[in-house]
mmCIF file of the N, C-alpha and C atoms, coordinates in Angstrom:
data_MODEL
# 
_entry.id   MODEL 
# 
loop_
_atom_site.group_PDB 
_atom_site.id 
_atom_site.type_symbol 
_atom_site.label_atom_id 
_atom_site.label_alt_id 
_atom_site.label_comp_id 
_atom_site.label_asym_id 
_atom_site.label_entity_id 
_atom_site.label_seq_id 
_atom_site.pdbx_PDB_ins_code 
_atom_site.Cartn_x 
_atom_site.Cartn_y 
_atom_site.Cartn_z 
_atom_site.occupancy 
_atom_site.B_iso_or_equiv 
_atom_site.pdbx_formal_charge 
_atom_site.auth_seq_id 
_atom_site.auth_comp_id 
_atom_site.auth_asym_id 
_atom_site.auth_atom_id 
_atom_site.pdbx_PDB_model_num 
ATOM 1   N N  . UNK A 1 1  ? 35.769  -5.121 -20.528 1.00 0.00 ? 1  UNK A N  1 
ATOM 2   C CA . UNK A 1 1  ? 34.393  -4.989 -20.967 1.00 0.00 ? 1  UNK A CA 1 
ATOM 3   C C  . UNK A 1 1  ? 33.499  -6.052 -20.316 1.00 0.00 ? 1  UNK A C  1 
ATOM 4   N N  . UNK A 1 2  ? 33.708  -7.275 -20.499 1.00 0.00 ? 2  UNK A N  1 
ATOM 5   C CA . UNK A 1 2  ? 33.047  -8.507 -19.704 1.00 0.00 ? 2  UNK A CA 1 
ATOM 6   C C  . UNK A 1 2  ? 32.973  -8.049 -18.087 1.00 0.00 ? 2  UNK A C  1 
ATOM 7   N N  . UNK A 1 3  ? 34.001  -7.541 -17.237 1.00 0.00 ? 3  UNK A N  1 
ATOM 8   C CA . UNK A 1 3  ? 34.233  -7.656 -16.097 1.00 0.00 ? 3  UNK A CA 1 
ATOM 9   C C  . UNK A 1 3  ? 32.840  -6.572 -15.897 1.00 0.00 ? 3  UNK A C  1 
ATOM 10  N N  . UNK A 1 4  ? 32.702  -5.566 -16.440 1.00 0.00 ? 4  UNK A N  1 
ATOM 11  C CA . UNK A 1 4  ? 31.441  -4.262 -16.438 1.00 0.00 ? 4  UNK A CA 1 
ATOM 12  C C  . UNK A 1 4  ? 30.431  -5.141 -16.385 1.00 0.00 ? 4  UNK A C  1 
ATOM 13  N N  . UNK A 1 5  ? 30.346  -5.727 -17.745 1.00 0.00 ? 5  UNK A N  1 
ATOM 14  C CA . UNK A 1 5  ? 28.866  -6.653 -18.253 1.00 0.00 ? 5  UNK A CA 1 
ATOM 15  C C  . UNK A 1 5  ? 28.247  -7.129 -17.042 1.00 0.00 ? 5  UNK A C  1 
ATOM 16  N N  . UNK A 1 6  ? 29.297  -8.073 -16.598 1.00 0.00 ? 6  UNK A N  1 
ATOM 17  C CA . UNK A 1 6  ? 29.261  -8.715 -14.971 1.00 0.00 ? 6  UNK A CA 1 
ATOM 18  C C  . UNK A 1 6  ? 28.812  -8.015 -14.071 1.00 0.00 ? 6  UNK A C  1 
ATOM 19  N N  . UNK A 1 7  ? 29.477  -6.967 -13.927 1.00 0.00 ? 7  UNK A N  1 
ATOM 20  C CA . UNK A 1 7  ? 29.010  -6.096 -12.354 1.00 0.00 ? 7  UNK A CA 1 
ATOM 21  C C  . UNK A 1 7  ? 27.218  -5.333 -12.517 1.00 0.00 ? 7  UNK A C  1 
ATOM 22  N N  . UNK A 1 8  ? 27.162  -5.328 -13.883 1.00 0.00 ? 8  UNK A N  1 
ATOM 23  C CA . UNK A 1 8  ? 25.705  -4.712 -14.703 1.00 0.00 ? 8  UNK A CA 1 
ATOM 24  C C  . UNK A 1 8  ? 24.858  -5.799 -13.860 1.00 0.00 ? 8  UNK A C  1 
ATOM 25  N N  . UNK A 1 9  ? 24.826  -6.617 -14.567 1.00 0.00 ? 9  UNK A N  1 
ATOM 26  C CA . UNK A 1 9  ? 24.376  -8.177 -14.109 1.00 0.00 ? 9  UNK A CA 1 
ATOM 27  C C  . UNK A 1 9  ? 24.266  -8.386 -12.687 1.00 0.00 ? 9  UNK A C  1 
ATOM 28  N N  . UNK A 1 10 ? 25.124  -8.098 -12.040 1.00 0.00 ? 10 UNK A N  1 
ATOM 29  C CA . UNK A 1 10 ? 25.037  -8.259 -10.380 1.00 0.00 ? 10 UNK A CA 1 
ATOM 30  C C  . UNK A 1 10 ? 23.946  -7.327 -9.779  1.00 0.00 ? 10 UNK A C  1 
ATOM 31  N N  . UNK A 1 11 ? 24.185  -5.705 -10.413 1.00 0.00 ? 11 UNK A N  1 
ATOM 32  C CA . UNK A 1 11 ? 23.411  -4.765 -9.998  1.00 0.00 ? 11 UNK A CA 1 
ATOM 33  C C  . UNK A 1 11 ? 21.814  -4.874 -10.145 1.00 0.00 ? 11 UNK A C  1 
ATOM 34  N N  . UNK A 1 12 ? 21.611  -5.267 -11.344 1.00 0.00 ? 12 UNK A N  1 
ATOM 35  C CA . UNK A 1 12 ? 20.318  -5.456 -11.767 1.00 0.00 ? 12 UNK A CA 1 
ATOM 36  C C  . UNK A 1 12 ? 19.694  -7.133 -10.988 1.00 0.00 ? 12 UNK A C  1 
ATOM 37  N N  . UNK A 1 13 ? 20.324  -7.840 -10.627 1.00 0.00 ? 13 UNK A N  1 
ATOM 38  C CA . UNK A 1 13 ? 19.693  -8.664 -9.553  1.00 0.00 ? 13 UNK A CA 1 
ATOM 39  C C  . UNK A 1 13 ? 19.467  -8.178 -8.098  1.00 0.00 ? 13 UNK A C  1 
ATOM 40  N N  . UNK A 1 14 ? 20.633  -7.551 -7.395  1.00 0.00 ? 14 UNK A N  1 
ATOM 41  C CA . UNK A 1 14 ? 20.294  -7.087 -6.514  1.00 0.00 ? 14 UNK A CA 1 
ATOM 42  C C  . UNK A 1 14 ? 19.188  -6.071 -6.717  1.00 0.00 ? 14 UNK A C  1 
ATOM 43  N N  . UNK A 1 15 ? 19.094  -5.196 -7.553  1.00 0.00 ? 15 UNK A N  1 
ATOM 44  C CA . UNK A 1 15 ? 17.765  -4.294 -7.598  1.00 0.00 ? 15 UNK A CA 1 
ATOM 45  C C  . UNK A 1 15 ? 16.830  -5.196 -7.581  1.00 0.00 ? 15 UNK A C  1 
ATOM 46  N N  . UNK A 1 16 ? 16.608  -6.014 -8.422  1.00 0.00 ? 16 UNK A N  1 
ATOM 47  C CA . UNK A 1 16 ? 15.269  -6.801 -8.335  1.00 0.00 ? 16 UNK A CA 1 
ATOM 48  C C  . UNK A 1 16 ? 14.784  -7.403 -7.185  1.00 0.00 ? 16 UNK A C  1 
ATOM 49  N N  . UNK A 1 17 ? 16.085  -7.921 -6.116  1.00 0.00 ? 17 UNK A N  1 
ATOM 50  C CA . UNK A 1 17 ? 15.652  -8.699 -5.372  1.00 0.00 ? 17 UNK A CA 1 
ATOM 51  C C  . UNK A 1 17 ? 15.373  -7.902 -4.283  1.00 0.00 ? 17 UNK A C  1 
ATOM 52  N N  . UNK A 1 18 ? 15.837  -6.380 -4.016  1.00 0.00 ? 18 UNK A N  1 
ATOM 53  C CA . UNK A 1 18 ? 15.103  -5.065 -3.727  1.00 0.00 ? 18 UNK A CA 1 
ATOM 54  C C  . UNK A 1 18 ? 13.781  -5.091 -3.576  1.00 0.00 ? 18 UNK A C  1 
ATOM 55  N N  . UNK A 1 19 ? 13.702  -4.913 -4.879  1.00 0.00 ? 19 UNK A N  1 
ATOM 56  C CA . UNK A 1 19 ? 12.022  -4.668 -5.433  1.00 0.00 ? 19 UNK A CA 1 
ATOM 57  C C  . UNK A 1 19 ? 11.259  -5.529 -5.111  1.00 0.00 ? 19 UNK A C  1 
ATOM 58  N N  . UNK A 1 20 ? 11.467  -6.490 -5.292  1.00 0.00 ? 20 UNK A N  1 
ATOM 59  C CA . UNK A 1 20 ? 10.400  -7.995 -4.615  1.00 0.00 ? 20 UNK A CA 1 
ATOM 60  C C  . UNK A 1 20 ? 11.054  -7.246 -2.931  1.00 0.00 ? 20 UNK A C  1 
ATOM 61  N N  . UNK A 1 21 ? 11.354  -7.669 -1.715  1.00 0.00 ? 21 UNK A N  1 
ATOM 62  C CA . UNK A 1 21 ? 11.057  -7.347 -0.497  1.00 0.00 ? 21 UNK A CA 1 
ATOM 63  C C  . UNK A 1 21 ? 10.315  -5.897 -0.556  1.00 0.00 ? 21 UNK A C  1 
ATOM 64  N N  . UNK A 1 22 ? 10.795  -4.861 -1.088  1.00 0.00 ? 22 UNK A N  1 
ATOM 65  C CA . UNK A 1 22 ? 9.968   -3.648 -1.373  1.00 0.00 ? 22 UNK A CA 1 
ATOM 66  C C  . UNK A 1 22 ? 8.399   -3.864 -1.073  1.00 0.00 ? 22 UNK A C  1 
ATOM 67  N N  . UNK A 1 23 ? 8.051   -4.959 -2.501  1.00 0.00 ? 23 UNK A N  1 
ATOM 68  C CA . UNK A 1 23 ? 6.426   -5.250 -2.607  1.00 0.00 ? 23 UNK A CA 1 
ATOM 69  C C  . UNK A 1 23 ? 6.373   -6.551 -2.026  1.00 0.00 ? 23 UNK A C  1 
ATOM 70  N N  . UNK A 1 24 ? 6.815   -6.977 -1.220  1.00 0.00 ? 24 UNK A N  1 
ATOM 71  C CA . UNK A 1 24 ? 6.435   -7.954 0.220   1.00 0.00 ? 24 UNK A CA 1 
ATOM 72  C C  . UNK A 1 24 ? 6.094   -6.844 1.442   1.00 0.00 ? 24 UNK A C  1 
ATOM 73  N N  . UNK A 1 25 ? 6.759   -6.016 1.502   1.00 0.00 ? 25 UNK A N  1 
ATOM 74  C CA . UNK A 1 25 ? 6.679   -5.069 2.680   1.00 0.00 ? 25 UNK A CA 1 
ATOM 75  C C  . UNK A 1 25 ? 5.608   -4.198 2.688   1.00 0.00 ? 25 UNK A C  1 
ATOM 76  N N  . UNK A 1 26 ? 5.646   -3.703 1.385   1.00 0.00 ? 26 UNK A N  1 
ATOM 77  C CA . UNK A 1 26 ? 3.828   -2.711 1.215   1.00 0.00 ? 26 UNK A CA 1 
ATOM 78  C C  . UNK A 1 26 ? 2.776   -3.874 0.965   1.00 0.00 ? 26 UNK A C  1 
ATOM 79  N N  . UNK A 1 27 ? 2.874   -4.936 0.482   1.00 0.00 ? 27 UNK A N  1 
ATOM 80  C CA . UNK A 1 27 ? 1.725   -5.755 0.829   1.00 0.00 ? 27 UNK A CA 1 
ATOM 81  C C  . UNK A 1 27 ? 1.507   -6.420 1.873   1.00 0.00 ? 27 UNK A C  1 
ATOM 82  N N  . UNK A 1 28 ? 2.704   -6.159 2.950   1.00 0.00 ? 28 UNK A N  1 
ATOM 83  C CA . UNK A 1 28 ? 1.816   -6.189 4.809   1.00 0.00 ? 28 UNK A CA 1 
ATOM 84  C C  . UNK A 1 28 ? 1.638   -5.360 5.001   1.00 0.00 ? 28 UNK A C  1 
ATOM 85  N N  . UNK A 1 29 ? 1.968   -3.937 4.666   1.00 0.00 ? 29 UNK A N  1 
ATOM 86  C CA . UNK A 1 29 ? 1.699   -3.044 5.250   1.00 0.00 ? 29 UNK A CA 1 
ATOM 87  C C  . UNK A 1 29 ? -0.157  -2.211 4.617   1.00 0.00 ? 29 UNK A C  1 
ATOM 88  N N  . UNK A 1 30 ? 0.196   -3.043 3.347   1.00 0.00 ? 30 UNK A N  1 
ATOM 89  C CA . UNK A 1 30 ? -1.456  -2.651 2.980   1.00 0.00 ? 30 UNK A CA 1 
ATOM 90  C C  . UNK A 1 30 ? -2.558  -3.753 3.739   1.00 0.00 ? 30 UNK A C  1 
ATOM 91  N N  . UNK A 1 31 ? -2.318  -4.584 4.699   1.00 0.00 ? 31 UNK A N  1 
ATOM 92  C CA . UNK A 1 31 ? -3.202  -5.911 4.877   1.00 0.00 ? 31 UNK A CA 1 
ATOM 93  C C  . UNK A 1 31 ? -3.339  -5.371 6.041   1.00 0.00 ? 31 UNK A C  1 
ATOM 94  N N  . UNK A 1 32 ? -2.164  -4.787 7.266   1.00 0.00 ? 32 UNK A N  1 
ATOM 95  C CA . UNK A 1 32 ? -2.835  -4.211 8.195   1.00 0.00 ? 32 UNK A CA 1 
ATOM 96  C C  . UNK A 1 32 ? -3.498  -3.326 8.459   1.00 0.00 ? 32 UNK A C  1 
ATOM 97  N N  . UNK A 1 33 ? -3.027  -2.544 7.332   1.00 0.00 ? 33 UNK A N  1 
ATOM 98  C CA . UNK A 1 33 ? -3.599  -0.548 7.528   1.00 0.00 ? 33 UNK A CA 1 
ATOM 99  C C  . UNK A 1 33 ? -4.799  -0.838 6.769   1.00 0.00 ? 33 UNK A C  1 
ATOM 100 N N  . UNK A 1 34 ? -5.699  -1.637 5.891   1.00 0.00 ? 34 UNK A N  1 
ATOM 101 C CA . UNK A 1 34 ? -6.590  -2.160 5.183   1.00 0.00 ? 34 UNK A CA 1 
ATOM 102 C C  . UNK A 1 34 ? -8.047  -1.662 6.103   1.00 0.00 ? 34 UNK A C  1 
ATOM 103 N N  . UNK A 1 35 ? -7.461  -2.526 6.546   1.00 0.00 ? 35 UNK A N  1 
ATOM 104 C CA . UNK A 1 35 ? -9.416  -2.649 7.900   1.00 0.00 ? 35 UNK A CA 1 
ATOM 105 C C  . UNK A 1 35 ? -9.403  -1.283 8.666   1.00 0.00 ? 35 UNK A C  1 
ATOM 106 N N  . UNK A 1 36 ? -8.313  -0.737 8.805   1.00 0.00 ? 36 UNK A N  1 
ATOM 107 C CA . UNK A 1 36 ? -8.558  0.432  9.915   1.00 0.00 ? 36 UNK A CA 1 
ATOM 108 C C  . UNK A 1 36 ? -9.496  1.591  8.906   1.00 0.00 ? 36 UNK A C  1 
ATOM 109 N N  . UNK A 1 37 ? -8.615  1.258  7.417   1.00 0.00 ? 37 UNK A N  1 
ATOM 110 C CA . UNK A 1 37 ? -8.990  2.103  6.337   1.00 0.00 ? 37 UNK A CA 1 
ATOM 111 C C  . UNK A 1 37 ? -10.519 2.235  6.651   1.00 0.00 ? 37 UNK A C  1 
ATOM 112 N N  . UNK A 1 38 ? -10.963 1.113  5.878   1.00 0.00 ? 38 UNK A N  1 
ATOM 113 C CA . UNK A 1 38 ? -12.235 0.363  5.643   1.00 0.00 ? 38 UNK A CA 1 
ATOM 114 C C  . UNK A 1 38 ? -13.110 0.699  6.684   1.00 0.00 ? 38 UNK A C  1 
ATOM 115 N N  . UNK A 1 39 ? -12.746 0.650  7.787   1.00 0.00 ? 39 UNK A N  1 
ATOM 116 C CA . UNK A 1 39 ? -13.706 0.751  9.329   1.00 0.00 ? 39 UNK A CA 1 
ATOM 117 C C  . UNK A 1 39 ? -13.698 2.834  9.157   1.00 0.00 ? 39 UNK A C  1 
ATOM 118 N N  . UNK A 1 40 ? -12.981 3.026  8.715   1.00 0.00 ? 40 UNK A N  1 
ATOM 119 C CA . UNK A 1 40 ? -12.833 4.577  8.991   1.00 0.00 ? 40 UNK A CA 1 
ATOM 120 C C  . UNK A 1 40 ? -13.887 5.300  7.989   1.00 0.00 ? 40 UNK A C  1 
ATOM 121 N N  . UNK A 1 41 ? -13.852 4.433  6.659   1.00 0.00 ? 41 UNK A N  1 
ATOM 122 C CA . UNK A 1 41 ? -15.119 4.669  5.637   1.00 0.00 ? 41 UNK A CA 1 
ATOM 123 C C  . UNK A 1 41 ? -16.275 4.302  5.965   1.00 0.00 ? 41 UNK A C  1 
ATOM 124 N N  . UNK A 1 42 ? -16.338 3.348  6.774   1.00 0.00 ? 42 UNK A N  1 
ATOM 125 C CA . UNK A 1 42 ? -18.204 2.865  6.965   1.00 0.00 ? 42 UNK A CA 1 
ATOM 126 C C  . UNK A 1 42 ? -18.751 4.296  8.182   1.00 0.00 ? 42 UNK A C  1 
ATOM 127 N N  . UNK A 1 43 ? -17.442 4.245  9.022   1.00 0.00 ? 43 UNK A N  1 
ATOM 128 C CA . UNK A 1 43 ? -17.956 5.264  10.439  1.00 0.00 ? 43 UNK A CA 1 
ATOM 129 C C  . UNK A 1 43 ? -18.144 6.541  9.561   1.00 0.00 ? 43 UNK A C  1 
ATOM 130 N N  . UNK A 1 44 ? -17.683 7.106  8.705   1.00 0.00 ? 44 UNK A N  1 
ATOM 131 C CA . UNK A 1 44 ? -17.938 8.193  8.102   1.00 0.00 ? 44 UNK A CA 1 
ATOM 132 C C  . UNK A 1 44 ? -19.034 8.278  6.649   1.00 0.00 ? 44 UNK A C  1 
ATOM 133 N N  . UNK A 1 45 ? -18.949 7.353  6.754   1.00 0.00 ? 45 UNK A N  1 
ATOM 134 C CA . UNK A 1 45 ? -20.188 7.104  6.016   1.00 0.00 ? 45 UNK A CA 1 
ATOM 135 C C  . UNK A 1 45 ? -21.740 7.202  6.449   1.00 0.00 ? 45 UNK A C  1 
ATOM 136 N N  . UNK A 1 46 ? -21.555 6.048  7.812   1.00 0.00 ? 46 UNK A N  1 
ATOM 137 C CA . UNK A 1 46 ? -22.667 5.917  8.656   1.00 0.00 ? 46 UNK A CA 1 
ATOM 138 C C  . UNK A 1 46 ? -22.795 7.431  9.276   1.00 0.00 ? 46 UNK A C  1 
ATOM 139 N N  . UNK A 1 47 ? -21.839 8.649  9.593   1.00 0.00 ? 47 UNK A N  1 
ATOM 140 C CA . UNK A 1 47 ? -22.265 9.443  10.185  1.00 0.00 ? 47 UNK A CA 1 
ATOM 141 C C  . UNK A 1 47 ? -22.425 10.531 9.086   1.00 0.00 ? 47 UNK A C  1 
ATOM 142 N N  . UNK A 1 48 ? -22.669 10.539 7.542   1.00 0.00 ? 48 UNK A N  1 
ATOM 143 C CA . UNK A 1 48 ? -22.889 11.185 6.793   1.00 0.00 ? 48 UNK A CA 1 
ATOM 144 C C  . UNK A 1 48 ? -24.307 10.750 7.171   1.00 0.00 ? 48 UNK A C  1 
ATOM 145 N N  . UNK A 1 49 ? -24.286 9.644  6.206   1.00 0.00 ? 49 UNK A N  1 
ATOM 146 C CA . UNK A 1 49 ? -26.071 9.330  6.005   1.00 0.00 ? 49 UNK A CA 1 
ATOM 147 C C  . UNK A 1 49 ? -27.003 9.757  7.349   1.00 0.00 ? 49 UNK A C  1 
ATOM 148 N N  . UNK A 1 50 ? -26.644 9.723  8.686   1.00 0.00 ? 50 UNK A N  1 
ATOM 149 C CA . UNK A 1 50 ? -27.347 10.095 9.687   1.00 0.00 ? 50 UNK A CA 1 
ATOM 150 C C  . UNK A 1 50 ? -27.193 11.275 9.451   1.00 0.00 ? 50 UNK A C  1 
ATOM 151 N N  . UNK A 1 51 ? -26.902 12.441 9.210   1.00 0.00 ? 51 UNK A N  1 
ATOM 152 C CA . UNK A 1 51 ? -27.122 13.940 9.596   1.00 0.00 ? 51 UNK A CA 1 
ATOM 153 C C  . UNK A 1 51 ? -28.083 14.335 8.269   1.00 0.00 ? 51 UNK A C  1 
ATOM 154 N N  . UNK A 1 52 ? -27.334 13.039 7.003   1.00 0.00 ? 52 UNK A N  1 
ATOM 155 C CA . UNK A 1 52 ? -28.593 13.919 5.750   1.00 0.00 ? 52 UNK A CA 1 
ATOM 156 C C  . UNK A 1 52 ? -30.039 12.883 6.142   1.00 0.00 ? 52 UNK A C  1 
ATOM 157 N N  . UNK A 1 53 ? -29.950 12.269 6.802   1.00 0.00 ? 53 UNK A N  1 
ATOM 158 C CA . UNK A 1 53 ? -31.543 11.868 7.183   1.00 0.00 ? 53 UNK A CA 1 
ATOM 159 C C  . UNK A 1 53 ? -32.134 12.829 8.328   1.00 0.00 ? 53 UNK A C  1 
ATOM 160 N N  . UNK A 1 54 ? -31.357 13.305 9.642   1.00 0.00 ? 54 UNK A N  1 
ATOM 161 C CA . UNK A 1 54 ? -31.778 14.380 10.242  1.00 0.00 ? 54 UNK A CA 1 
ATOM 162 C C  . UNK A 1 54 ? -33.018 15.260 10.068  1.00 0.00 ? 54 UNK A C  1 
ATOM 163 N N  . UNK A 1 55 ? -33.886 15.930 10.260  1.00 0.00 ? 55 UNK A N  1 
ATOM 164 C CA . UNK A 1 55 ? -34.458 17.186 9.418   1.00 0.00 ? 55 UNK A CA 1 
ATOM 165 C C  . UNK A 1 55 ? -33.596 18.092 10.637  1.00 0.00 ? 55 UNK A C  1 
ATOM 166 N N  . UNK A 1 56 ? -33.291 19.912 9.607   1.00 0.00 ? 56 UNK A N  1 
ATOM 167 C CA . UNK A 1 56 ? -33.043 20.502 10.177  1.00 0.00 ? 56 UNK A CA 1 
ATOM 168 C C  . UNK A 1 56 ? -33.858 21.284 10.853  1.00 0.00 ? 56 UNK A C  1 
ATOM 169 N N  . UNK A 1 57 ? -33.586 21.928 12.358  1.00 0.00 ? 57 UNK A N  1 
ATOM 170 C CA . UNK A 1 57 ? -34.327 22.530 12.636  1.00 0.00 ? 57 UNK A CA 1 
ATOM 171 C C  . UNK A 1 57 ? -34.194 24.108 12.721  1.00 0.00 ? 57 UNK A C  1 
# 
């Protein structure tokens, strides 16, 4: 029974220590992909607001 308890115990650290590199890895991967995001919303933004200022002809 102890020897289980133990291996429980082992498993559930290694998961954790999983999970932390997990959310080290999506929080570089959200810091680079961030600005491209961000730059992709202003350009589509900026080319909304220009066509509804437009008049149509």
């Amino acid at each position: 029974m102890k020897h289980s308890m133990v291996r429980v115990r082992e498993g559930v650290i290694r998961l954790h220590r999983v999970s932390e590199s997990l959310e080290g890895e999506n929080l570089q991967r959200y810091k680079r992909e961030q600005p491209v995001i961000d730059s992709e919303g202003q350009l589509f933004g900026k080319v909304a607001t220009e066509e509804v200022l437009e008049p149509c002809n």
